[in-house]
C-alpha positions in Angstrom: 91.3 78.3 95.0 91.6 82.3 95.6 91.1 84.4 92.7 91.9 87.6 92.4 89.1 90.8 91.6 90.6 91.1 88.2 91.1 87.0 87.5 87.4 86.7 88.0 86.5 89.7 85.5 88.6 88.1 82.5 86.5 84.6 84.0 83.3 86.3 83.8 83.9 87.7 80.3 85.4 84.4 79.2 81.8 82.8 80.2 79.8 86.0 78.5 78.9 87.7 81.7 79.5 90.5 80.2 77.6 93.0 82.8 79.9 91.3 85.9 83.2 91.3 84.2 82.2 95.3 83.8 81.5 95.5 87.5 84.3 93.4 88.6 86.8 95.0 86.5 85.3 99.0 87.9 86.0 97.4 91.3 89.5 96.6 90.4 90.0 100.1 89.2 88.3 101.8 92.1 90.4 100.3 95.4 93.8 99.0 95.0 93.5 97.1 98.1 90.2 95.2 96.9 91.9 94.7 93.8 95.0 92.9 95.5 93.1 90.7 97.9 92.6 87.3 97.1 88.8 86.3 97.3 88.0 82.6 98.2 84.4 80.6 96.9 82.8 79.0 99.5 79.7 76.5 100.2 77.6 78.1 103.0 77.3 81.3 104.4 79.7 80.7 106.9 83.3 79.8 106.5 85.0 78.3 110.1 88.8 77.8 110.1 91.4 76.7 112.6 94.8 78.7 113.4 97.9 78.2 115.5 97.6 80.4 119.1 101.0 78.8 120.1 103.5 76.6 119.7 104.6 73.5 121.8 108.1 73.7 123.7 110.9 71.4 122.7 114.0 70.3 124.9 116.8 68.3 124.8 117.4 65.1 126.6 120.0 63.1 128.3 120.6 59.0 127.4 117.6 57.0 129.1 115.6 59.9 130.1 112.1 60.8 128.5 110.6 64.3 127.0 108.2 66.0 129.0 105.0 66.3 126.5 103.6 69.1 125.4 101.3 70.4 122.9 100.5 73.7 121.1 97.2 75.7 121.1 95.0 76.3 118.3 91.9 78.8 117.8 89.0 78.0 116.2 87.5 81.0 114.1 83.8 81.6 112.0 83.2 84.4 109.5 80.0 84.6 107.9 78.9 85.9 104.7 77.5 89.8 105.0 75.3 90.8 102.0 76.6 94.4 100.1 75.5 96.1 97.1 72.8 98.1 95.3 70.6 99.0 92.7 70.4 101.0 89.8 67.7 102.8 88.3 67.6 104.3 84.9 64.8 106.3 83.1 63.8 104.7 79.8 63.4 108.4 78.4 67.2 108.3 78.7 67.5 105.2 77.3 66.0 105.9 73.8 67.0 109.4 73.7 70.9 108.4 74.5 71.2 104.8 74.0 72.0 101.6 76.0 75.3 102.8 76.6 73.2 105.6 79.2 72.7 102.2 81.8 76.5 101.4 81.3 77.8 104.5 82.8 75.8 104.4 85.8 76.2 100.8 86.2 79.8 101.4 86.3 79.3 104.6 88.7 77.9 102.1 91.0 80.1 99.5 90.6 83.0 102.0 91.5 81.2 103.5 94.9 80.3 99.6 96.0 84.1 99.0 95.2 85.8 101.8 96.7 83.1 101.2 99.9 84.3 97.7 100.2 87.9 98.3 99.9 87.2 100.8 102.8 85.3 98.2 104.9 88.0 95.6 105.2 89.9 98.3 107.2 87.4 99.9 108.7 84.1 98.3 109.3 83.0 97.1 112.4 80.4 94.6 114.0 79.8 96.7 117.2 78.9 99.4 115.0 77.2 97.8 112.2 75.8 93.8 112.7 75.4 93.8 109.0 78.9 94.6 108.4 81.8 92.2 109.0 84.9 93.4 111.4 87.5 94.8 108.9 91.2 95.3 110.0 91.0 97.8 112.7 88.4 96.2 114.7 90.5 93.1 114.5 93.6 94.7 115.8 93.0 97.0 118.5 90.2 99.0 117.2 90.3 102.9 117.7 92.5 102.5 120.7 94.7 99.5 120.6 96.9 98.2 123.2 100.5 97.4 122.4 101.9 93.7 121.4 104.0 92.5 119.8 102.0 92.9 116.3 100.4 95.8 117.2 103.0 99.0 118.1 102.8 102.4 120.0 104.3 105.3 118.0 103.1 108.2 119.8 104.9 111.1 117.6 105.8 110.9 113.8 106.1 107.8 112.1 109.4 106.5 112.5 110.8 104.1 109.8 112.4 101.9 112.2 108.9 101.2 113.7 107.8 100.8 110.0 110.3 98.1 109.9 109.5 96.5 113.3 105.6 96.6 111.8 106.9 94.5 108.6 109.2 92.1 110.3 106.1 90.9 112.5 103.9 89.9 109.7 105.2 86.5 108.4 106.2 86.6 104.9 104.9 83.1 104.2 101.2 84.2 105.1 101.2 85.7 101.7 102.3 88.9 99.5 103.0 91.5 102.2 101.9 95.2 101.7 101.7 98.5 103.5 97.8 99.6 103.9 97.8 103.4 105.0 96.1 106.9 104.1 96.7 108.8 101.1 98.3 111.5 103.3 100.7 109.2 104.9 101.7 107.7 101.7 102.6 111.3 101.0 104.5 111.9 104.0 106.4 108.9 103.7 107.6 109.1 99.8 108.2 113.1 100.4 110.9 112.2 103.7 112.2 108.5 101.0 111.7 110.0 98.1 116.0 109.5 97.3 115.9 106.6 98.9 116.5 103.6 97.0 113.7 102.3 99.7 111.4 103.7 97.9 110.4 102.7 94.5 107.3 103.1 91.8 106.0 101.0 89.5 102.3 101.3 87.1 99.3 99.2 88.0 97.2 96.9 85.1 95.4 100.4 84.5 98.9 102.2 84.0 98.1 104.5 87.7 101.6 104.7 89.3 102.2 102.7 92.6 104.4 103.4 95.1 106.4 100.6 97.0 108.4 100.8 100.1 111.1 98.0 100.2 109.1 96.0 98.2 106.2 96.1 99.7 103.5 98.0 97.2 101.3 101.2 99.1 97.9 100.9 98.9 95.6 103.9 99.7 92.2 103.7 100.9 89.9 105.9 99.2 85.9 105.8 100.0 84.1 108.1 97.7 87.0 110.4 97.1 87.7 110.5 101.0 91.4 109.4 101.0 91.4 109.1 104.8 89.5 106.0 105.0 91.8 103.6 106.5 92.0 105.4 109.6 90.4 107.7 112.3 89.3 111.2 111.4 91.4 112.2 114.4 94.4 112.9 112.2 96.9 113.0 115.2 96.2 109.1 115.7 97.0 107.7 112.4 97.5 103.9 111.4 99.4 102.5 108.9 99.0 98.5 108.7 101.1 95.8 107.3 99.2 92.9 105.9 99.8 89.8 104.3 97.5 88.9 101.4 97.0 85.2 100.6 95.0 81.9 101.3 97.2 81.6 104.3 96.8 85.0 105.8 94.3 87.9 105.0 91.6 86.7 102.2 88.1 87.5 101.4 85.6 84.8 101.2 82.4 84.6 99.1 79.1 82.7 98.1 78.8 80.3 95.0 78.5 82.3 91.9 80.2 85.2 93.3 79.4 88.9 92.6 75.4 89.0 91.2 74.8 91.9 88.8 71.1 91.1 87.6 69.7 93.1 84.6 65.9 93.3 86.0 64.5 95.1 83.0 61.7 98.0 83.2 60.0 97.5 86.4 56.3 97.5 86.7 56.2 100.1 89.3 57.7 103.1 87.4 59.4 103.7 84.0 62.9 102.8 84.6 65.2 100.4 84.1 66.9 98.3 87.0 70.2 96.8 87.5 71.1 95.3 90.9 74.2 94.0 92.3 74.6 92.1 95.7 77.4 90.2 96.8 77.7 88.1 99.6 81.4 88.6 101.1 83.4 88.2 104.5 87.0 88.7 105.2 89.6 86.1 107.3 92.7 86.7 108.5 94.1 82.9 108.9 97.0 83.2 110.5 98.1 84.6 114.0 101.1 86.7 112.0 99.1 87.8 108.9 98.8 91.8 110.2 100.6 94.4 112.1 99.6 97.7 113.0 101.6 101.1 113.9 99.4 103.3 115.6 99.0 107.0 117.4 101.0 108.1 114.7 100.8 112.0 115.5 102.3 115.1 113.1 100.9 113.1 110.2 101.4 115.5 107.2 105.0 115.6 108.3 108.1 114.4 107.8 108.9 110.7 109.0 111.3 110.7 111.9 
């Protein structure tokens, strides 16, 4: 069963991990994309899955006459487990002269760049850049120059809203909740050219932040360490913006039994600090053939859309 970041804090609390539910919860605030993806528990450190490539052809037939067989194509697909996180080290001289609390606040600092960084990733890593990454949206689906098909469209100019549409309509609703994935500038461009249009509409997240939908379909920015343009190239005259489908049957994130590890270590015996680590063993799938789309080469970015 998928869980999402902020149903496995409230778990973790409920079972007095008190130290994860902190870390899980900091997540959730720091990437509303991590914090909407479902995350899946798995045995292993691998996770192999099957989708459809194609469907089979049907026909009709006349009296007495037979059906030509046929069959459909499948693809079968492995993601393994990739290990992220970090540690934290914290002087005992702070400690007694400001408290416990002192180990909190940079727990939670960390906790917020691991977040934010992971959020990022699931766009924008890449295998052929890093093997200890996994490949996040972009290397999946054209990488920094795609081709055209039918999921994956050419803009070449300002974003258009009809293409916007064409990139929705190709993502199959039944793969999960569909949203728009897209730069904090192009969310701005596009709510500045909607903003009286009953397409767009706002609504507050659980931490009471405001967030912007589109038809329904809820914007989520990509922000790595306060760089807003994570999602996409630094080239900023060949923008993305991605439609996804979050959900067991489309884009997920899978795990390792027990989840997210945060590990109070105590004073270590090689200097007079404190030490928190956190490591997590994570992956991404995208389990269905119709679970993304992409508009790219989106050009005149800070613009109004077309």
């Amino acid at each position: 069963m998928a869980l999402t970041i902020l149903e496995a804090a409230k778990l973790a609390a409920n079972n007095g991990e008190y130290k994860k539910a902190g870390v899980l919860t900091s997540f959730a605030e720091s990437s509303p994309l991590l914090r909407a993806m479902p995350v899946v528990t798995i045995p292993g450190n691998s996770y192999a899955w099957v989708r459809q490539a194609d469907l089979p052809t049907v026909a009709f037939r006349a009296v007495n006459a037979a059906f030509t067989p046929n069959e459909g194509h499948v693809e079968t697909r492995t993601e393994a487990l990739k290990l992220v996180g970090g540690e934290v080290d914290v002087d005992r001289a702070l400690v007694q002269q400001m408290g416990p609390d002192v180990r909190s606040v940079h727990e939670r600092m960390k906790a917020i760049a691991l977040g934010q960084s992971v959020g990022a990733k699931i766009m924008s890593a890449s295998l052929a850049v890093n093997p200890l990454e996994f490949d996040g949206i972009r290397a999946r689906y054209g990488g920094l120059a795609p081709t055209a098909a039918a999921n994956i469209i050419s803009m070449g100019g300002a974003l258009s809203v009809k293409k916007l549409d064409e990139a929705i309509d190709a993502v199959d609703n039944a793969a999960g909740r569909r949203v728009l994935v897209m730069s904090q500038a192009m969310r701005r461009n596009i709510t500045a050219f909607l903003r009286t249009s009953v397409s767009i509409q706002t609504t507050r997240d659980e931490f009471g932040r405001q967030v912007y939908a589109y038809n329904g379909l809820d914007i989520l920015e990509i922000d790595e360490n306060g760089n807003t343009s994570g999602a996409t190239p630094a080239d900023t005259s060949n923008v993305s913006v991605y439609c996804i489908a979050l959900g067991e049957s489309g884009v997920h994130m899978i795990e390792g039994m027990g989840g997210i590890s945060v590990r109070d270590l105590g004073e270590i015996p090689t200097a007079p600090v404190y030490r928190t680590r956190i490591d997590w063993a994570v992956g991404l799938v995208d389990e269905s053939v119709r679970c993304v789309s992409r508009v790219y080469g989106i050009t005149e970015s800070l613009t109004a859309v077309a």
